[in-house]
Biopython code that builds the backbone (N, CA, C, O; Angstrom):
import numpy as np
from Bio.PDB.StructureBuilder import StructureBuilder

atoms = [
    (1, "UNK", "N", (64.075, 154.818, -89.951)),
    (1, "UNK", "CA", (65.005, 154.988, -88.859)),
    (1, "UNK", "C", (64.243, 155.560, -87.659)),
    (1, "UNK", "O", (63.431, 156.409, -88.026)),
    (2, "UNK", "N", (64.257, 155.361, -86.389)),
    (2, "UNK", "CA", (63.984, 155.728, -85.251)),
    (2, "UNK", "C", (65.141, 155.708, -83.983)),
    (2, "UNK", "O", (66.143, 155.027, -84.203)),
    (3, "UNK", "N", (65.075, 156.240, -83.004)),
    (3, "UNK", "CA", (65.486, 156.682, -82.046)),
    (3, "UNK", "C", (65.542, 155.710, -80.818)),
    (3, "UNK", "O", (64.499, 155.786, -80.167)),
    (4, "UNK", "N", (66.008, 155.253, -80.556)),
    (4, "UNK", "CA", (66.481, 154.333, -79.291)),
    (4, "UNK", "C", (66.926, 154.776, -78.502)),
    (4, "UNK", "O", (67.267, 155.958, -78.538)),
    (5, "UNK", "N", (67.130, 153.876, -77.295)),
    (5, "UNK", "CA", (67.590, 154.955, -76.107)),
    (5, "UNK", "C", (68.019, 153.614, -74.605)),
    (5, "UNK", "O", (67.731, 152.446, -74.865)),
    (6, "UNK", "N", (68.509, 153.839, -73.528)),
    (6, "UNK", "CA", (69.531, 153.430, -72.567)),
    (6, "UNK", "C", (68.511, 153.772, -71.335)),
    (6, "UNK", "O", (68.306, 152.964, -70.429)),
    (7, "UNK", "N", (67.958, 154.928, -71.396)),
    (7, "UNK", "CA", (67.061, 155.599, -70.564)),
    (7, "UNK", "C", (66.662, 154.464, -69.348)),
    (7, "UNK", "O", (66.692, 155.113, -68.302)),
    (8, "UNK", "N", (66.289, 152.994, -69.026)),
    (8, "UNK", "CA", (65.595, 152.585, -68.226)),
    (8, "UNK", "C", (67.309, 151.371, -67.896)),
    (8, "UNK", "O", (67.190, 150.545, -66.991)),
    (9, "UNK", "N", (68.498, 151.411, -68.568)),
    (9, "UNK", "CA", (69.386, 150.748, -68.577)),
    (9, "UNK", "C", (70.068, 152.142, -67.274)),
    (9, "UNK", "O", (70.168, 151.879, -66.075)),
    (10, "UNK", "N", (70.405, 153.371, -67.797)),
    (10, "UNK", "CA", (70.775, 154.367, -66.869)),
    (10, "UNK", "C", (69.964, 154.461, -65.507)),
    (10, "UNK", "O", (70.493, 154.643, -64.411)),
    (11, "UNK", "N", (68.722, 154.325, -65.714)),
    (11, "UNK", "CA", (67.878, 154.486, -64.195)),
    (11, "UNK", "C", (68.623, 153.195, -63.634)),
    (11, "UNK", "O", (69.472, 153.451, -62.780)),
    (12, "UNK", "N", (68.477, 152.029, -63.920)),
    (12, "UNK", "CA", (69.081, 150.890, -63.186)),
    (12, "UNK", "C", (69.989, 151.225, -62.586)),
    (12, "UNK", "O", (69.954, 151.439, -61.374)),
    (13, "UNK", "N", (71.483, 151.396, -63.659)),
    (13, "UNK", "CA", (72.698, 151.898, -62.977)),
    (13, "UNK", "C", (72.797, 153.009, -61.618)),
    (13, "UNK", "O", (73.473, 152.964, -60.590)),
    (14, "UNK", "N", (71.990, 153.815, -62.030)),
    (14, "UNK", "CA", (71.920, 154.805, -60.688)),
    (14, "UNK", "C", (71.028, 154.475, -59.885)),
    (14, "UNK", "O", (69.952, 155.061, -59.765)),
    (15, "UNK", "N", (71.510, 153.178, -59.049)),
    (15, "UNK", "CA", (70.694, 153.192, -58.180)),
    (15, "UNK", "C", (69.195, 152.861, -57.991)),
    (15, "UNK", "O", (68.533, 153.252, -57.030)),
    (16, "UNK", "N", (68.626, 151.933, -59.228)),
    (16, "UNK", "CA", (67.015, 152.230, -59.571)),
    (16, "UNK", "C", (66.800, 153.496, -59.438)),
    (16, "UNK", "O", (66.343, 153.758, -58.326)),
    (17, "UNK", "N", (66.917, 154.238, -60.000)),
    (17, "UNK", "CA", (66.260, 155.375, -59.656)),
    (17, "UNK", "C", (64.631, 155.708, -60.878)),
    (17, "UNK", "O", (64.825, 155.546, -62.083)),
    (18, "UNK", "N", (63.717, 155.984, -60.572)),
    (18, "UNK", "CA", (62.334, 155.777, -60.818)),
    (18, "UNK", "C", (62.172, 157.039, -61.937)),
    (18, "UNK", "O", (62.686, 158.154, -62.019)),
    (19, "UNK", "N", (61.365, 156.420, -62.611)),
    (19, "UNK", "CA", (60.599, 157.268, -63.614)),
    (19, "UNK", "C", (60.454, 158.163, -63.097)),
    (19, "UNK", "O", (61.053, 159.083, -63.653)),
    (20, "UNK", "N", (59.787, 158.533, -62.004)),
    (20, "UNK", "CA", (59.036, 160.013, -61.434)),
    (20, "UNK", "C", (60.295, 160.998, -61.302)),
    (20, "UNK", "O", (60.205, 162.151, -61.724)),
    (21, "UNK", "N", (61.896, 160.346, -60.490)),
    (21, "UNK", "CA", (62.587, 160.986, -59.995)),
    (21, "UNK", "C", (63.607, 161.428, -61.203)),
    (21, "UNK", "O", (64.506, 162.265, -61.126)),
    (22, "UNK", "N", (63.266, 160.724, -62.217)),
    (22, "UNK", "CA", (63.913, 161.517, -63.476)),
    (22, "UNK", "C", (63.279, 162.288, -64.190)),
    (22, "UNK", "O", (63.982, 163.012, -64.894)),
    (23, "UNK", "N", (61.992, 162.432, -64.294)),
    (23, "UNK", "CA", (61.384, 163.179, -64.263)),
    (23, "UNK", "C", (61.404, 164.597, -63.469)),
    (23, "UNK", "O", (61.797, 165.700, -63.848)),
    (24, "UNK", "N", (60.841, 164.179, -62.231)),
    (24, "UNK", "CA", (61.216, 165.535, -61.742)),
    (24, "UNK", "C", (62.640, 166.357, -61.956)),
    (24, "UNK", "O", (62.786, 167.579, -61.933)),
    (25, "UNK", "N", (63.781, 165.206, -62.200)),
    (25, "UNK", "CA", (64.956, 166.031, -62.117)),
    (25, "UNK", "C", (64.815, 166.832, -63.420)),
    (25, "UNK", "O", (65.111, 168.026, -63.463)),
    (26, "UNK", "N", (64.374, 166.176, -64.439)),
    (26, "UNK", "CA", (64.564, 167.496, -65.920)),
    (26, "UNK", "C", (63.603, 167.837, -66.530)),
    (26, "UNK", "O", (63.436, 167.838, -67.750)),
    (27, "UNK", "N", (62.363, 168.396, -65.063)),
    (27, "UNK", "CA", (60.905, 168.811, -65.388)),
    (27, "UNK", "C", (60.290, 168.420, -66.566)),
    (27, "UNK", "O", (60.266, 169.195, -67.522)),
    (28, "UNK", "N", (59.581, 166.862, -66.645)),
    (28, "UNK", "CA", (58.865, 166.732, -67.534)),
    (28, "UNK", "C", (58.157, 165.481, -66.636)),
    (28, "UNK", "O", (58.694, 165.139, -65.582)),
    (29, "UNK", "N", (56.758, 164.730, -67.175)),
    (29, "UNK", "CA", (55.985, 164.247, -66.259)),
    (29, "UNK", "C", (56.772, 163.068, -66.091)),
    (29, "UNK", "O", (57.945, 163.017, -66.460)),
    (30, "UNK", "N", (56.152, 162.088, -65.529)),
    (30, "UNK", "CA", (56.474, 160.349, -65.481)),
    (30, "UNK", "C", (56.049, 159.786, -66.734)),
    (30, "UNK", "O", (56.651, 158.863, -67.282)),
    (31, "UNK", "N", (55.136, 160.271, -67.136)),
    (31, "UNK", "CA", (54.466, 159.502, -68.037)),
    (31, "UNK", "C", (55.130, 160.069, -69.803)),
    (31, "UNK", "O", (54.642, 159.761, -70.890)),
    (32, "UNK", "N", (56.413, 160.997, -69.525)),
    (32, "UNK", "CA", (56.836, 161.163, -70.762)),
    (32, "UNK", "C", (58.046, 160.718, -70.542)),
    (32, "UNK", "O", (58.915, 160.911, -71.392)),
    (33, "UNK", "N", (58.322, 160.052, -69.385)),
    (33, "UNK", "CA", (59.797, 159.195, -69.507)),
    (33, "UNK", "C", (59.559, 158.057, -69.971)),
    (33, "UNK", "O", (60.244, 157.538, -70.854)),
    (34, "UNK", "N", (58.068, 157.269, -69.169)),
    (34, "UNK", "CA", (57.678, 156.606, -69.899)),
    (34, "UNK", "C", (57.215, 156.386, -71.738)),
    (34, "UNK", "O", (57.526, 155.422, -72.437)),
    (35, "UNK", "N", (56.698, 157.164, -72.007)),
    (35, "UNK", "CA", (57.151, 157.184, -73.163)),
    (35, "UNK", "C", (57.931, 157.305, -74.318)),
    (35, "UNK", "O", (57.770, 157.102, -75.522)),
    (36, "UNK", "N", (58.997, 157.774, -73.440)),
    (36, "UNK", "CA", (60.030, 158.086, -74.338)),
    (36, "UNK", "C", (61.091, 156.437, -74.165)),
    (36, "UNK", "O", (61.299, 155.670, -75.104)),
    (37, "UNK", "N", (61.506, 156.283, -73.012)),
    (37, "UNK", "CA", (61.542, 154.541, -72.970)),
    (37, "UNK", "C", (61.040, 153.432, -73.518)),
    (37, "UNK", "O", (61.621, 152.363, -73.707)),
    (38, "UNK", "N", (60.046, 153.697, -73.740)),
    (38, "UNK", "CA", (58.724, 152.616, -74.527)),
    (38, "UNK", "C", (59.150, 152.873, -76.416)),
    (38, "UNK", "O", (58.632, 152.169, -77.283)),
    (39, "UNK", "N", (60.002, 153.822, -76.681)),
    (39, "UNK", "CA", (60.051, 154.563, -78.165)),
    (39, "UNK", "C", (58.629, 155.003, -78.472)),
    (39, "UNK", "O", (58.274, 154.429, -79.502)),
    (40, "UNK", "N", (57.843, 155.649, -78.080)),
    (40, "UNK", "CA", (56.618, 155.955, -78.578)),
    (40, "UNK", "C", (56.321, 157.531, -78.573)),
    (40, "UNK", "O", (55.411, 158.194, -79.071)),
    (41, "UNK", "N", (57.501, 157.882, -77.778)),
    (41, "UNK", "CA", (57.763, 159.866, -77.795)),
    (41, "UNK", "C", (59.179, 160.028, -77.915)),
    (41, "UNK", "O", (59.927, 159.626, -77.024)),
    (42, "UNK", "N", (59.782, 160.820, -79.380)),
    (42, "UNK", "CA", (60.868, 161.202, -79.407)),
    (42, "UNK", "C", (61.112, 163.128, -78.667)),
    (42, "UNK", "O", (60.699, 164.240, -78.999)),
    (43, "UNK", "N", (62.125, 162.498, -77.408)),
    (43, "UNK", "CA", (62.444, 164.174, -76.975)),
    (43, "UNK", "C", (62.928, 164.921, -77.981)),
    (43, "UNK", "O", (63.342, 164.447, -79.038)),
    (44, "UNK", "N", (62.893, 166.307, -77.653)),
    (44, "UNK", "CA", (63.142, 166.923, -78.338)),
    (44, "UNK", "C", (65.075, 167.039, -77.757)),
    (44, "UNK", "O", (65.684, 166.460, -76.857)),
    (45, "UNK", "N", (65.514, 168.095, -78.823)),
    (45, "UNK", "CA", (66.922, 167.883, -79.230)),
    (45, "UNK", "C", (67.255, 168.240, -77.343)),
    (45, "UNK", "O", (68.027, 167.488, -76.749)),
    (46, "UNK", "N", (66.623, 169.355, -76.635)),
    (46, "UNK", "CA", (66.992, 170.360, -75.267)),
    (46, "UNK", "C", (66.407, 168.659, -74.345)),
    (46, "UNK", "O", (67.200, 167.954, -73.721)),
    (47, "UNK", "N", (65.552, 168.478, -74.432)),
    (47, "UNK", "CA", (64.946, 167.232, -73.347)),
    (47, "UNK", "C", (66.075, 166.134, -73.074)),
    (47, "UNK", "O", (66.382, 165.657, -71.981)),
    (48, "UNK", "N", (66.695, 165.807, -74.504)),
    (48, "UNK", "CA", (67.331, 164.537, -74.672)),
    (48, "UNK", "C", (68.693, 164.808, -73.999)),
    (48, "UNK", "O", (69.260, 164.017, -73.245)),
    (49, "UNK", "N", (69.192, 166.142, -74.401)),
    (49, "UNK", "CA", (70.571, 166.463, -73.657)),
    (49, "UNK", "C", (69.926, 167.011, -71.977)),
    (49, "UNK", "O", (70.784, 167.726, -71.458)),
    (50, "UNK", "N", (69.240, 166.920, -71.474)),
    (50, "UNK", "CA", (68.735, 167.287, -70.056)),
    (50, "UNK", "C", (69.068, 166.098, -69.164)),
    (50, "UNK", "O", (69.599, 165.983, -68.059)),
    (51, "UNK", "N", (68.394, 164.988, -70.346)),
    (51, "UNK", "CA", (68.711, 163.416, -69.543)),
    (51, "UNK", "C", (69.937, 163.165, -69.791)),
    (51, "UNK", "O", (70.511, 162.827, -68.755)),
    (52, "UNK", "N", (70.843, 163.176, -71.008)),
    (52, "UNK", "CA", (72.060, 162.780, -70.940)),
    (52, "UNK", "C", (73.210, 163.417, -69.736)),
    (52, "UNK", "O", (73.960, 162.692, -69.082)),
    (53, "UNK", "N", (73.145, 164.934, -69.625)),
    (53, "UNK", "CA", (73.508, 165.688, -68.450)),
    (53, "UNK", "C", (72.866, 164.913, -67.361)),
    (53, "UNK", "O", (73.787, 164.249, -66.885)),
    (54, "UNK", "N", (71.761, 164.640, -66.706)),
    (54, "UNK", "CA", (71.708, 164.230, -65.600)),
    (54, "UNK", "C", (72.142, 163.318, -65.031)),
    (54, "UNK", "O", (72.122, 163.241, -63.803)),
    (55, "UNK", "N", (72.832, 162.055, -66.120)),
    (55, "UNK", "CA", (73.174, 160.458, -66.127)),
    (55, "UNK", "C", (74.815, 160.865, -66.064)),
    (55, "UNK", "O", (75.660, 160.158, -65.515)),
    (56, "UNK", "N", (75.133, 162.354, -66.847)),
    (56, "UNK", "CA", (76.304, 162.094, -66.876)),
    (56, "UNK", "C", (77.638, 161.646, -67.854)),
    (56, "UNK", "O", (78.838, 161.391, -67.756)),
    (57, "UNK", "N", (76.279, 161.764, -69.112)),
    (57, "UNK", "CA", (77.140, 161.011, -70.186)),
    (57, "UNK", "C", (76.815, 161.476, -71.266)),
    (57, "UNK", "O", (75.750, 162.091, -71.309)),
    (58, "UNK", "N", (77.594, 161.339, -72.442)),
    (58, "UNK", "CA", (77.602, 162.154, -73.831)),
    (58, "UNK", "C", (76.005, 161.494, -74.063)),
    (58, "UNK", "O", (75.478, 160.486, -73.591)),
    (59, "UNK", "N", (75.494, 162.562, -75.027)),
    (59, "UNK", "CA", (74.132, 162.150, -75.889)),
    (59, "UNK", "C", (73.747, 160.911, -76.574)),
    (59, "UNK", "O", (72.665, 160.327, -76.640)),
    (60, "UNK", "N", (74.982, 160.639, -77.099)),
    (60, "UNK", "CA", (75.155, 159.374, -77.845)),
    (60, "UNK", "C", (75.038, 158.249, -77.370)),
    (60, "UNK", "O", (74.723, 157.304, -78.093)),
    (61, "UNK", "N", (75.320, 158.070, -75.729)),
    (61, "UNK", "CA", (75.250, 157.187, -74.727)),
    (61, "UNK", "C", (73.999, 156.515, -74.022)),
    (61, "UNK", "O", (73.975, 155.435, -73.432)),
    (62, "UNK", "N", (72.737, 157.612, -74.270)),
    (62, "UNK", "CA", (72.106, 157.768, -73.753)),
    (62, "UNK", "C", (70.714, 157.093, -74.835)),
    (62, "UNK", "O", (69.856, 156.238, -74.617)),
    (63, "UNK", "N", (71.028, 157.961, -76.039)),
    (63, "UNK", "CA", (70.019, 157.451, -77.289)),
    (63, "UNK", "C", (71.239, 157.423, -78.265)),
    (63, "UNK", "O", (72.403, 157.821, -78.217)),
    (64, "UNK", "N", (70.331, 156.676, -79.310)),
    (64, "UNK", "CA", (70.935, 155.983, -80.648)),
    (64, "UNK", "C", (69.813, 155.721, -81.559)),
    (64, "UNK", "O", (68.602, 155.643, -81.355)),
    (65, "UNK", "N", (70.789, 155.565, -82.996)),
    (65, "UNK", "CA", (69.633, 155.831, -83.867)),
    (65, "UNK", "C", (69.421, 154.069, -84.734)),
    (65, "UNK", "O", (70.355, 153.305, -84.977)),
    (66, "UNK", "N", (68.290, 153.874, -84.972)),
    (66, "UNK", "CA", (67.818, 152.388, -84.925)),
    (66, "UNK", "C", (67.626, 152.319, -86.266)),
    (66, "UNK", "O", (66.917, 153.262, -86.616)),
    (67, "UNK", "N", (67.992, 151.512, -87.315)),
    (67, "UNK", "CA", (67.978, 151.319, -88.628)),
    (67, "UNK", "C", (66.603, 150.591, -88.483)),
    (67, "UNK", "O", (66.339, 149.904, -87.496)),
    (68, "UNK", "N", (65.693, 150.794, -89.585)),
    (68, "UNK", "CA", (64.959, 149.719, -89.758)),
    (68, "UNK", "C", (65.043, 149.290, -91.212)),
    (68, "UNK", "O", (65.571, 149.728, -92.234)),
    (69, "UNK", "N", (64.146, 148.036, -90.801)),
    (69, "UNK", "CA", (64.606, 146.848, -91.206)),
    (69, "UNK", "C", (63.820, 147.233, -92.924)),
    (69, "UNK", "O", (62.634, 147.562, -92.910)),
    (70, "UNK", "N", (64.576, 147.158, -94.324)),
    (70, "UNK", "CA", (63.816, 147.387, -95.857)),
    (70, "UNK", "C", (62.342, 146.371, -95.491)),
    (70, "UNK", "O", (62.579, 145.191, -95.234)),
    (71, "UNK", "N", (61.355, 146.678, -95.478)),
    (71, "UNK", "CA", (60.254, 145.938, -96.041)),
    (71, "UNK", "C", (59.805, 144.827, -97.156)),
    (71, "UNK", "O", (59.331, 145.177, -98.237)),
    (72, "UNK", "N", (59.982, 143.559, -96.823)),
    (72, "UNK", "CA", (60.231, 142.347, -97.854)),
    (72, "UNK", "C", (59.354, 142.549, -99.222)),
    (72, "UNK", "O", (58.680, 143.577, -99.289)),
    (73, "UNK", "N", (59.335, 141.947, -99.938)),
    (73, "UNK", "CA", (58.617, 142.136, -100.819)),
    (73, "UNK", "C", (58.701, 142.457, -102.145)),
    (73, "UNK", "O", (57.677, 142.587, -102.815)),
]
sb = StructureBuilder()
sb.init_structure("model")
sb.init_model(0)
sb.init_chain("A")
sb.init_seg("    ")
for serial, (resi, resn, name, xyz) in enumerate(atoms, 1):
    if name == "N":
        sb.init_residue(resn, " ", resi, " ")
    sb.init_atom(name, np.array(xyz, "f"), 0.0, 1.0, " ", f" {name:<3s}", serial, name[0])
structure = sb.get_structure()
């Protein structure tokens, strides 16, 4: 299971608003929005509700949790 997320679907909605400027809004770099968009950095529990508060919307809205797929075999 992993962590999914809306994160670059919400920047759209508001306006494009840019990696950097969501960033700056809930002090963390560009390059960890980027990663956290990409699924390759899960925020922590305080980070994830920072972005959901800034968009405006419950936690759940924002990220979701991604089943993966049993391994064939």
């Amino acid at each position: 299971m992993k962590l999914g997320n809306n994160i670059r679907r919400c920047r759209f909605d508001k306006d494009e608003l840019s990696q950097e400027a969501l960033a700056d809004a809930v002090g963390v770099t560009r390059q960890t929005i980027l990663s956290i968009e990409k699924g390759k950095f899960v925020p922590s529990a305080l980070l994830a509700l920072k972005i959901a508060r800034f968009f405006g919307k419950p936690v759940e809205e924002v990220f979701y949790l991604v089943e993966s797929e049993a391994p064939e075999g």
